[in-house]
C-alpha positions as CSV (number, residue, x, y, z in Angstrom):
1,X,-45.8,83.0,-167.2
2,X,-43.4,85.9,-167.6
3,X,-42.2,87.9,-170.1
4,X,-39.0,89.0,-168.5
5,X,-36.1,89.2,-170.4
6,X,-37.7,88.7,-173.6
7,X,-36.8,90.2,-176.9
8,X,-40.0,91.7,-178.4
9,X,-40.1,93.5,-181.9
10,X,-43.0,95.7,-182.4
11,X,-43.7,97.9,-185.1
12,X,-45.9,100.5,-185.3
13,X,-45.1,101.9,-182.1
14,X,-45.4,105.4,-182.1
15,X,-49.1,105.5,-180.7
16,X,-51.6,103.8,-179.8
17,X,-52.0,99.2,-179.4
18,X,-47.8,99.5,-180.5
19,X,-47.0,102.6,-177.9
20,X,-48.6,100.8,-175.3
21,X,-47.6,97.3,-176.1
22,X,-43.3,98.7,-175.9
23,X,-44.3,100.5,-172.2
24,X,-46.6,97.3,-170.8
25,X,-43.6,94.6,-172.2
26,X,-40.7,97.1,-170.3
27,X,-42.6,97.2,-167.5
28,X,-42.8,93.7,-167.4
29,X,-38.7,93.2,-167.5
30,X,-38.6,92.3,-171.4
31,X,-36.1,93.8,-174.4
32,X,-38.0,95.4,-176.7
33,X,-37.3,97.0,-180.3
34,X,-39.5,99.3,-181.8
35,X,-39.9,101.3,-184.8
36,X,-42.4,103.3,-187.0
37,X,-42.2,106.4,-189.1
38,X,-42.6,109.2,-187.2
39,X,-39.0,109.2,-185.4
40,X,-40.1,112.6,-183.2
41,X,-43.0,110.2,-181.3
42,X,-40.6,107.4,-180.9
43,X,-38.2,109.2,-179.4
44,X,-41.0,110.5,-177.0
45,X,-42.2,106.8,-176.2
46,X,-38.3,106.0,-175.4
47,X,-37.6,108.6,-172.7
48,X,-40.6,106.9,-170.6
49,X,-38.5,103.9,-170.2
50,X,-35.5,102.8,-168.9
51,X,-32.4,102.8,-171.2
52,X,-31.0,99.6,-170.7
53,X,-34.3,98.3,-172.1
54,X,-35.2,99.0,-175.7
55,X,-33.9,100.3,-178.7
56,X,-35.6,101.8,-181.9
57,X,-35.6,102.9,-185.2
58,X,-37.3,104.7,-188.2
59,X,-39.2,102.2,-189.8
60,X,-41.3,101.6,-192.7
61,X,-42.8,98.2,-192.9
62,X,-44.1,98.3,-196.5
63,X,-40.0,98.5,-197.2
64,X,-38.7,95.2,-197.0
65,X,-35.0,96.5,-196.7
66,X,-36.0,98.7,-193.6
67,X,-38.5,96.3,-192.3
68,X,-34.7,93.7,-192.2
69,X,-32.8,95.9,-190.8
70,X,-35.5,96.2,-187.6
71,X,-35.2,93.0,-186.6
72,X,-31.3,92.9,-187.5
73,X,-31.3,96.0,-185.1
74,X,-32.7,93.4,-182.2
75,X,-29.8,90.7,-183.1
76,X,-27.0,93.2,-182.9
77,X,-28.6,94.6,-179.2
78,X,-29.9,92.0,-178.0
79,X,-28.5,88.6,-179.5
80,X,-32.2,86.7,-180.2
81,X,-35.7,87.6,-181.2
82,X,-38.2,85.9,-179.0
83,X,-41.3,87.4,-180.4
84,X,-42.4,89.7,-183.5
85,X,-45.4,91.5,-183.1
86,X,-46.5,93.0,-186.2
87,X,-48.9,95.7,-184.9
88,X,-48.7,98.7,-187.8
89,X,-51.9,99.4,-189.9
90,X,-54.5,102.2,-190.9
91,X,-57.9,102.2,-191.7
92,X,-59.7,105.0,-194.0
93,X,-63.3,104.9,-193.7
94,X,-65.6,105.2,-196.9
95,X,-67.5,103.8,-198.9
96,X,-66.3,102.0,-202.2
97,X,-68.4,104.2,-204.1
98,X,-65.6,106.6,-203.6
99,X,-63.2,104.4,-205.8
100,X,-59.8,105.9,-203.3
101,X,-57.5,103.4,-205.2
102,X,-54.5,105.0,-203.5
103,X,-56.3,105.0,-200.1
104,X,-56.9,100.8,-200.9
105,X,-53.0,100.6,-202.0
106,X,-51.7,101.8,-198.9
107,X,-54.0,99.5,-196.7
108,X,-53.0,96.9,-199.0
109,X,-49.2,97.8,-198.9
110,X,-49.0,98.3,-194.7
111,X,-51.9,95.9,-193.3
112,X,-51.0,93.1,-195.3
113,X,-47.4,93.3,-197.0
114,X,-46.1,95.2,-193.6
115,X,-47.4,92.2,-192.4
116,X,-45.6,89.4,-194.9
117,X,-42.7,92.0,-194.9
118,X,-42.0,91.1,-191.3
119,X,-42.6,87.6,-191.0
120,X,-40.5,87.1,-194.2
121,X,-37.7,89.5,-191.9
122,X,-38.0,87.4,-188.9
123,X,-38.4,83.6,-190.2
124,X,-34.7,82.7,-191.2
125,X,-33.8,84.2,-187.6
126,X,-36.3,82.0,-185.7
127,X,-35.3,79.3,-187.6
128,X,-31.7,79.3,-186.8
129,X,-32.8,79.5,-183.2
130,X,-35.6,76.8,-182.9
131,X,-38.4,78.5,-181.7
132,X,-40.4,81.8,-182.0
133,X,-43.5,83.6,-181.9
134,X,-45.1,85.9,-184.3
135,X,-48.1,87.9,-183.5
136,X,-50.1,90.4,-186.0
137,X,-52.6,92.9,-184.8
138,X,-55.7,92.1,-186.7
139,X,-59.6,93.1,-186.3
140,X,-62.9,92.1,-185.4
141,X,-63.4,93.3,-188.8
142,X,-61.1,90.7,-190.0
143,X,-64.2,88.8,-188.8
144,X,-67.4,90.4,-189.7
145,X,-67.7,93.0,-192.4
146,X,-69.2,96.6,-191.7
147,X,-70.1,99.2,-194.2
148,X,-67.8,101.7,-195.3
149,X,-64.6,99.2,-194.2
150,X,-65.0,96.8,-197.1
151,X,-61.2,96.9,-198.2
152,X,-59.8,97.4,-194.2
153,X,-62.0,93.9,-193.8
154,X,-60.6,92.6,-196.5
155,X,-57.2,93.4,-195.5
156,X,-57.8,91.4,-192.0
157,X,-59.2,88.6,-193.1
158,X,-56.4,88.3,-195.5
159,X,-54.3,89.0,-192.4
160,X,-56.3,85.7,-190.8
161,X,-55.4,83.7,-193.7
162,X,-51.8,84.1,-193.5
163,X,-51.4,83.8,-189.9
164,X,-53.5,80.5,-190.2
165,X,-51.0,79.1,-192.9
166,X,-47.7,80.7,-191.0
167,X,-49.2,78.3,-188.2
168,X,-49.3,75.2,-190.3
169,X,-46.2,76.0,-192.3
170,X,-44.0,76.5,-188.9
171,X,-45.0,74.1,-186.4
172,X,-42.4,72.0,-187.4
173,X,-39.7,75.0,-186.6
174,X,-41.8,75.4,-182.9
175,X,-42.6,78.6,-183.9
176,X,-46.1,79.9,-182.7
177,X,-48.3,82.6,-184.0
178,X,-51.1,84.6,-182.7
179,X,-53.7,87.1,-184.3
180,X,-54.4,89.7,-181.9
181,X,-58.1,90.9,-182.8
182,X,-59.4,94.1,-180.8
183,X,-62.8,95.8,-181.3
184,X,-62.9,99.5,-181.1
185,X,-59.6,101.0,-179.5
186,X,-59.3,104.8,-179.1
187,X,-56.1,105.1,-180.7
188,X,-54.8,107.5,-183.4
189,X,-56.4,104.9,-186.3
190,X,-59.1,107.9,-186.8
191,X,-56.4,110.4,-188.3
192,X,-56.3,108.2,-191.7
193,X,-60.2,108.3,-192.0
194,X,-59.9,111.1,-194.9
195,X,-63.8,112.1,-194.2
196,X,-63.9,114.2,-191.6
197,X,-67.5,113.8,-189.9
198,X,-66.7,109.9,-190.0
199,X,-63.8,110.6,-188.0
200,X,-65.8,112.7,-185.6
201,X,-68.6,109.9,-185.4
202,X,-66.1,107.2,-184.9
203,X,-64.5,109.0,-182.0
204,X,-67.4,110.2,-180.6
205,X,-68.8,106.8,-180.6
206,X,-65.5,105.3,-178.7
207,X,-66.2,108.1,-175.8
208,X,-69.4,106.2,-174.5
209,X,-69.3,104.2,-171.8
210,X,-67.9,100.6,-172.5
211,X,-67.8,101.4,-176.2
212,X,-64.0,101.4,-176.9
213,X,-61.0,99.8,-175.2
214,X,-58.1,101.4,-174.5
215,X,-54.9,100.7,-176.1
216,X,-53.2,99.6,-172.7
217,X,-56.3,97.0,-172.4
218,X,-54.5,95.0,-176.1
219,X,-51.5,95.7,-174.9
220,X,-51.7,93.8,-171.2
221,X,-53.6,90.8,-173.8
222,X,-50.5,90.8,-176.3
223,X,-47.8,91.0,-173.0
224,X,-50.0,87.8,-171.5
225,X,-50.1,86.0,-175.1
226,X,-45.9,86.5,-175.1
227,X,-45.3,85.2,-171.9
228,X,-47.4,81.8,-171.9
229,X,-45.3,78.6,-171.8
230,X,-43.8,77.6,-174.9
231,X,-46.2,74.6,-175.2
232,X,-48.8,77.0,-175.2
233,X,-50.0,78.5,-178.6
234,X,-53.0,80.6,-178.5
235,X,-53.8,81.5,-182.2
236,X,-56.5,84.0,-182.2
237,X,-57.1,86.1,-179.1
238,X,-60.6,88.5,-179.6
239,X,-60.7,91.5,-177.2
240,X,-63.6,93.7,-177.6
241,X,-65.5,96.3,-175.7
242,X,-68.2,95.1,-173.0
243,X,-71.2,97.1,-175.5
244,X,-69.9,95.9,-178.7
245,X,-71.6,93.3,-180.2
């Protein structure tokens, strides 16, 4: 199983799963193509790598247009797409009590159109090639609900649905597709949790022992999920914490 020489897309990869996903698949000898919004911190994860092995761009995966011209980006470098992991999301914590309906249209419009944006992007590319795989970072809350994360569950299951169809739909193009579903990671996700002491609780709660994974522990899972055999399709892979439940 390798992953070496790969082309790998990967959005939201200024931090966190995404940042650590681009360093683990370049280590590995793959191609990758990155993007996100915050141009300064992608720039930052591409001077840690070698030049002859990525390329990025500004990114916004709730715009179709851009989200397009990401995985053109990858044709023009590289000359194929072998895999498309759709990793950007955020997740405010409160309750729905607080009635944030612009808080629930952004979850809406990146954790689950980023998500159709990208496999709509990618599709007629895999197709013309004959194979493919297209991963989507998902959530043990896309399996359980918790209070306080009603609409971010929602989102994920929603996430599960689709994947499960895209499965169905492209078998017959030998494309595979694989939800990616971590516990608690100690990424950056805590900066869009607009109540303050629920940030400071989450975090506090992913610096116990065995509590949180870190982001390099998904990323090693999504880098082993890329390089199995092509006859190999693993749909769902769940990584969570040794403590969580």
């Amino acid at each position: 199983m390798s992953v070496k020489n790969k082309v790998v897309v990967v959005t939201g990869a200024s931090s966190g799963i995404g940042e650590a996903t681009v360093k683990e698949l370049t280590a590995q000898g793959a191609k990758v193509v990155f993007g996100a919004r915050r141009e300064t911190k992608l720039a930052a994860v591409a001077h840690t790598m070698p030049s002859d092995s990525y390329v990025y761009q500004v990114v916004d995966v709730t715009d179709p247009v851009q989200t397009t011209a990401l995985l053109q980006l990858a044709i023009d470098k590289f000359g194929k797409v072998d895999a498309l992991y759709n990793n950007a999301g955020v997740m405010p914590m409160e309750p729905l009590s607080n009635g944030s309906h612009d808080a629930w249209q952004q979850m809406l419009n990146i954790n689950v159109m980023g998500v159709l944006n990208g496999i709509n992007a990618v599709l007629p590319i895999m197709h013309q090639q004959g194979y493919g795989h297209i991963l989507t970072t998902d959530s043990l809350a896309g399996y359980r609900v918790y209070p306080n994360l009603a609409v971010y569950s929602g989102t994920k299951y929603a996430i599960r649905a689709i994947m499960e169809g895209l499965r169905q739909e492209e078998i017959k193009h030998n494309i595979r597709t694989t939800v990616i579903a971590p516990g608690m990671v100690s990424t950056e996700l805590y900066k869009s949790i607009p109540d303050k002491k629920t940030a400071q609780d989450l975090v506090a709660k992913w610096n116990e022992p065995n509590h949180s994974l870190l982001p390099s522990d998904v990323a090693e899972a999504v880098t082993y999920v890329i390089g199995t055999p092509q006859r190999v399709s693993i749909n769902e892979f769940n990584i969570r914490p040794t403590s969580e439940l």
